[in-house]
C-alpha positions as CSV (number, residue, x, y, z in Angstrom):
1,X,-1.7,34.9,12.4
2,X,-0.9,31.1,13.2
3,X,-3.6,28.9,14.3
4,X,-3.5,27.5,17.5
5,X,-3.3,23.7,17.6
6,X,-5.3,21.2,19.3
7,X,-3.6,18.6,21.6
8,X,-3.6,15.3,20.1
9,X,-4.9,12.7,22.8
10,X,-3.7,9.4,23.6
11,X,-4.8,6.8,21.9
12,X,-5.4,2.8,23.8
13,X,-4.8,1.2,20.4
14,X,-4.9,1.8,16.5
15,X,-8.7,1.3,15.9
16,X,-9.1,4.1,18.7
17,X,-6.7,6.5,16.6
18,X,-7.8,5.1,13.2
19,X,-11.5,6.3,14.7
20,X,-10.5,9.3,15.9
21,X,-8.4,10.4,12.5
22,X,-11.5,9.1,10.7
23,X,-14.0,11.8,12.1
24,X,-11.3,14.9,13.1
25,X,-8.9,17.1,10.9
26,X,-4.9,16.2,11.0
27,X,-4.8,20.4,10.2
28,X,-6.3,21.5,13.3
29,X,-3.6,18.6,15.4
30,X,-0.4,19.2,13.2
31,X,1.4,22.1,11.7
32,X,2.1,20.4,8.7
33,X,4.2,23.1,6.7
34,X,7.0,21.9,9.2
35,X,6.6,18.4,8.2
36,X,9.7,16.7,6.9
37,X,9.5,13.5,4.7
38,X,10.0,10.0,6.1
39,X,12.3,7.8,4.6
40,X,12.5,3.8,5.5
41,X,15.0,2.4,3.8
42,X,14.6,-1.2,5.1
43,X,10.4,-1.6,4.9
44,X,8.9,-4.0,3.3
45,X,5.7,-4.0,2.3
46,X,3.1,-6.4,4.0
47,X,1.8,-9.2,1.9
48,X,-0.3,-11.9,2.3
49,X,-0.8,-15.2,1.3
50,X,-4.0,-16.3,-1.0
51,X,-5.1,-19.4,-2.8
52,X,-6.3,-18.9,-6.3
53,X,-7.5,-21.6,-8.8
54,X,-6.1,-20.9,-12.5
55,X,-6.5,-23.2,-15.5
56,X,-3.1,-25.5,-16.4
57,X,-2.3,-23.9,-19.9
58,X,-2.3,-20.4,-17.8
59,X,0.0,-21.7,-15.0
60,X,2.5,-22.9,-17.9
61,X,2.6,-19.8,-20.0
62,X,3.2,-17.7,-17.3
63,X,6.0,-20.2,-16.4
64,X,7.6,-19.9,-19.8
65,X,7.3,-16.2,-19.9
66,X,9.4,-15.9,-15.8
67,X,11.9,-18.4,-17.3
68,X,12.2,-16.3,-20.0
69,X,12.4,-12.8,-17.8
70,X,14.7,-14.9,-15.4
71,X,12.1,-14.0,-12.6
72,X,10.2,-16.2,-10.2
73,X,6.7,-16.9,-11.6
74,X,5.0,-16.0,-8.9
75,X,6.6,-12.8,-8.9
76,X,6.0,-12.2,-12.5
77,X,2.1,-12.7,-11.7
78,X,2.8,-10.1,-9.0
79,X,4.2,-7.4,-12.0
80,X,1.3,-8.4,-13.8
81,X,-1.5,-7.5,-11.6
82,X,1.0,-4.7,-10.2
83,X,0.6,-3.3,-13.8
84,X,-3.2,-3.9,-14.5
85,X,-4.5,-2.4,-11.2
86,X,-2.4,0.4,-12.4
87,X,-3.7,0.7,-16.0
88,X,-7.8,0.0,-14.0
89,X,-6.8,3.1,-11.5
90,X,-5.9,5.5,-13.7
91,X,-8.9,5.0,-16.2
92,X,-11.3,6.2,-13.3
């Protein structure tokens, strides 16, 4: 027997839908077994800018080490934490 599904209301704005996903059950709203997978080819991630102190002799390693990659540096810090909040998550 198929369950009947509830109406999804209309929300004013995302806090009032984030609310209302937070406290309700997307299975009682969605027949999810029809779901199809979403592909975005051209979406980029969100980022953010932040200031962070670091000593000299750190900055210039990790210099020598994107010059050696042929990589921006600050994108090789990126891989870098990429990789440890990685190896941290999947300890827990």
């Amino acid at each position: 027997m198929k369950k009947k599904l509830k109406t999804i209301p209309t929300f004013k704005n995302e806090d009032e839908e984030r609310e209302f996903w937070g406290t309700h059950d997307s299975t009682d709203h969605i027949d999810w077994s029809k779901a199809e997978e979403a592909v975005f080819p051209n979406l980029k991630p969100s980022t953010r800018s932040i200031s962070i102190r670091l000593p000299e002799w750190l900055i210039a390693r990790i210099k020598e080490l994107a010059n050696f990659r042929d990589v921006p540096y600050q994108s090789l810090m990126k891989i870098f934490l990429a990789e440890r909040v990685k190896q941290e998550m999947s300890v827990k």
